[in-house]
C-alpha positions in Angstrom: 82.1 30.8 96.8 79.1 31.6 94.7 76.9 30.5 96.9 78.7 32.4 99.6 78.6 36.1 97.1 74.8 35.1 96.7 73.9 35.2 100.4 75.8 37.9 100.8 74.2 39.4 97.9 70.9 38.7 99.3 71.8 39.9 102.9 73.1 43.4 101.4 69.3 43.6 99.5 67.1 42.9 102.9 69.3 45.4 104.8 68.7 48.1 102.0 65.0 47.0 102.1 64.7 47.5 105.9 66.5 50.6 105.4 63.7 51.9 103.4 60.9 50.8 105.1 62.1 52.2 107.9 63.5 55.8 107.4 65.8 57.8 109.8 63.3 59.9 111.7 64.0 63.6 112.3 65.2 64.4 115.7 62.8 68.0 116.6 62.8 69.9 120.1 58.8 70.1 121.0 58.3 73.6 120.0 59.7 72.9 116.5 57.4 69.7 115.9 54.4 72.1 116.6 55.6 74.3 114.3 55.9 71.5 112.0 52.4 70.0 112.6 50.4 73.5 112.5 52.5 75.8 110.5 54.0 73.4 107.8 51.5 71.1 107.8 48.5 73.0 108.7 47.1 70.5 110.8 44.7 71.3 113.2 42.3 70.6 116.0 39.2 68.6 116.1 37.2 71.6 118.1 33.5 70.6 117.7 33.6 67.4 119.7 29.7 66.8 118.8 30.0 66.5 114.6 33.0 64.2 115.6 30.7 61.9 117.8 28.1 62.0 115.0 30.0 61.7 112.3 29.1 64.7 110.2 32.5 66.6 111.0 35.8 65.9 109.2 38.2 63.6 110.8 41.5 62.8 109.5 41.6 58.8 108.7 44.2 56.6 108.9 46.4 55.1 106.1 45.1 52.2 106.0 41.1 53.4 105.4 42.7 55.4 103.0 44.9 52.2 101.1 41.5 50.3 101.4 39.2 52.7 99.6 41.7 53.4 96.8 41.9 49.5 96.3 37.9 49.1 96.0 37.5 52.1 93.6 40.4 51.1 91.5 41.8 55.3 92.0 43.3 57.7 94.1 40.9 59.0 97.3 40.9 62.7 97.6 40.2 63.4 101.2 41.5 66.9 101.3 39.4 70.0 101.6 40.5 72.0 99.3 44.2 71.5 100.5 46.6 68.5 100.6 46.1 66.1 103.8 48.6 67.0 106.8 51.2 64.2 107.5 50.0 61.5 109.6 53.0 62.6 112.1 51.2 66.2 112.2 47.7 64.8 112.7 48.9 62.7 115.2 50.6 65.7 116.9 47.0 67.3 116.8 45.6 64.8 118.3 47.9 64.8 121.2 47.9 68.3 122.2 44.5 67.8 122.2 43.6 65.5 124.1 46.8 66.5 126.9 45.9 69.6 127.2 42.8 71.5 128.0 40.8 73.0 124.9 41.8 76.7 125.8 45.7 76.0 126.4 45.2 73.8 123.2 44.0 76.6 121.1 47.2 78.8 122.5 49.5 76.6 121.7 48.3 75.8 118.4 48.0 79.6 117.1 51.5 80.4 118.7 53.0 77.0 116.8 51.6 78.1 113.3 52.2 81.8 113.7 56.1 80.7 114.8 55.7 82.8 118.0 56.4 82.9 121.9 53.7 84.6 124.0 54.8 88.0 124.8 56.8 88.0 128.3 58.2 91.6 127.7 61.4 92.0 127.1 63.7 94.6 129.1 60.3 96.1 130.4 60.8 98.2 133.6 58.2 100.8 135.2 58.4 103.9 134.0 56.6 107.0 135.0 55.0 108.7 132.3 52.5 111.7 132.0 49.2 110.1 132.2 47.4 112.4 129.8 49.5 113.9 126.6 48.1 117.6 124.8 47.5 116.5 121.4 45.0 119.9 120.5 48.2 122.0 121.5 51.9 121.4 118.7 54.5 121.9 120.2 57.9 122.9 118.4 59.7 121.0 120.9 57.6 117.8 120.7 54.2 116.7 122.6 54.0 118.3 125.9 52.4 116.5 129.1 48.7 117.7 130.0 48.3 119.6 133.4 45.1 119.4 136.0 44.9 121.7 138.6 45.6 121.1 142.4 42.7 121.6 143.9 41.0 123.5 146.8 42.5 120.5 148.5 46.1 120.9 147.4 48.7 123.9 148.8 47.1 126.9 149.0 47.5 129.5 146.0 49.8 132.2 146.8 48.1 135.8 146.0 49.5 137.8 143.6 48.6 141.2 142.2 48.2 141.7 138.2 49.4 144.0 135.9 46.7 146.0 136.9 47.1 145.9 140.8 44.0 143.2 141.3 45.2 140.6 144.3 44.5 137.3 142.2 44.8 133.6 143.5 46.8 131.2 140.7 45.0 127.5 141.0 48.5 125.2 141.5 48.5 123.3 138.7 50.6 119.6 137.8 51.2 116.9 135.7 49.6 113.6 136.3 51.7 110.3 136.3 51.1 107.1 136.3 53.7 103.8 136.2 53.5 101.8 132.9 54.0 99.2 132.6 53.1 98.1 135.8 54.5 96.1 137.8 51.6 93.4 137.8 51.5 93.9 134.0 54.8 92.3 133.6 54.5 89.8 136.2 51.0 88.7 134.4 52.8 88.6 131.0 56.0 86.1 132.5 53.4 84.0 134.1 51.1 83.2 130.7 54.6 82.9 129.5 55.3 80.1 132.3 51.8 78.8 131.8 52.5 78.1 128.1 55.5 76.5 128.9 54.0 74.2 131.3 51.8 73.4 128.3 54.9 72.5 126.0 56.3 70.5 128.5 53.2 68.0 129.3 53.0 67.7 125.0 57.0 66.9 125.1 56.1 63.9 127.3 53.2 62.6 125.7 55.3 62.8 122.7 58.4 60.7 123.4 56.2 58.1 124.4 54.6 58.3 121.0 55.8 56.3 118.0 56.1 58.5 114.6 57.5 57.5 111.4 58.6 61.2 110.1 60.4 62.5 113.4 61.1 61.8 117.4 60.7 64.4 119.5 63.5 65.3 121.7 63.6 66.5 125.3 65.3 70.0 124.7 63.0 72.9 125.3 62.7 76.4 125.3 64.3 78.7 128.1 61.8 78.4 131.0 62.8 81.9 132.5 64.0 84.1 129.6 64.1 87.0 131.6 66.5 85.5 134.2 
């Protein structure tokens, strides 16, 4: 029976000690993990491919490089520049939105992921049609008034009129100009960057299930494709 309790003893202590070497990993929708990776973490892209190459730019290294110096010098490495080193989950993140994607869309979705933002696909916008040209030289008590041009020799014909003092005079027809804004090739150009960028999340997401990390798994939920809809 002792022998028995011992084993089982021992059995209990391996299975805590599995548990801890290998953590429950954080399920994360794609856009969230790039907020992670850029805004938590502050990782970021390797942009200057020829210091890489060379050797004279700062790359993120591994763990191990890392366990391997600190055992030789006999102390901790700091590898940081003037911050603490991003998560190996982040850098690896980093790593593949930079090599999936091209360096522009990259870039985009990097600065969107550590500002926390969508692009801009403006919402409820519908043309309007507004004065093209506002008189800002002239108050008005009842608010800014729209500019006026007149018609033109090419325009209706001015209707003659005599003056106080009995002179026949020709009024110039005068009107407002308008324009539409915002257009509706304005809009469409914003909800297609939109649809551009989420093309970009998309390839990351599945370069990213595929991808083992020890912090989180990336899920396969993602953003609404046509918020507008």
């Amino acid at each position: 029976m002792q022998e028995r309790a011992m084993m089982m003893d021992r059995q209990m202590q391996m299975q805590m000690q599995g548990q801890r070497k290998h953590p429950a990993r954080r399920a994360m929708p794609v856009r969230a993990a790039l907020e992670w990776a850029f805004g938590t973490e502050c990782a970021r892209l390797d942009h200057d491919e020829i210091e890489a190459v060379g050797g004279t730019g700062w790359r993120p290294f591994g763990m191990e490089y890392v366990a391997l110096e600190r055992a030789q010098l006999g102390t901790r490495v700091d590898v940081s520049r003037g911050r603490s080193r991003p998560h190996d989950d982040a850098e690896l993140i980093a790593t593949v939105v930079r090599n999936v994607l091209p360096w522009y869309a990259a870039t985009l979705v990097a600065d969107l992921a550590r500002a926390g933002r969508t692009p801009d696909w403006m919402p409820d916008a519908r043309p309007r049609l507004r004065p093209a040209e506002w008189q800002h030289n002239r108050p008005n008590r009842w608010g800014k008034a729209a500019d006026a041009a007149a018609l033109g020799a090419e325009g209706w014909q001015p209707i003659p009129r005599r003056n106080r003092k009995g002179v026949i005079v020709h009024d110039a027809v005068r009107f407002t100009p308008c324009v539409w804004t915002p257009t509706q090739s304005q809009i469409a150009a914003t909800r297609r960057a939109y649809l551009d960028w989420w093309g970009y999340l998309l390839e990351v997401q599945a370069a990213l299930v595929a991808t083992d990390m020890t912090r989180i798994c990336v899920t396969k939920d993602m953003p609404p494709m046509t918020p507008w809809g």
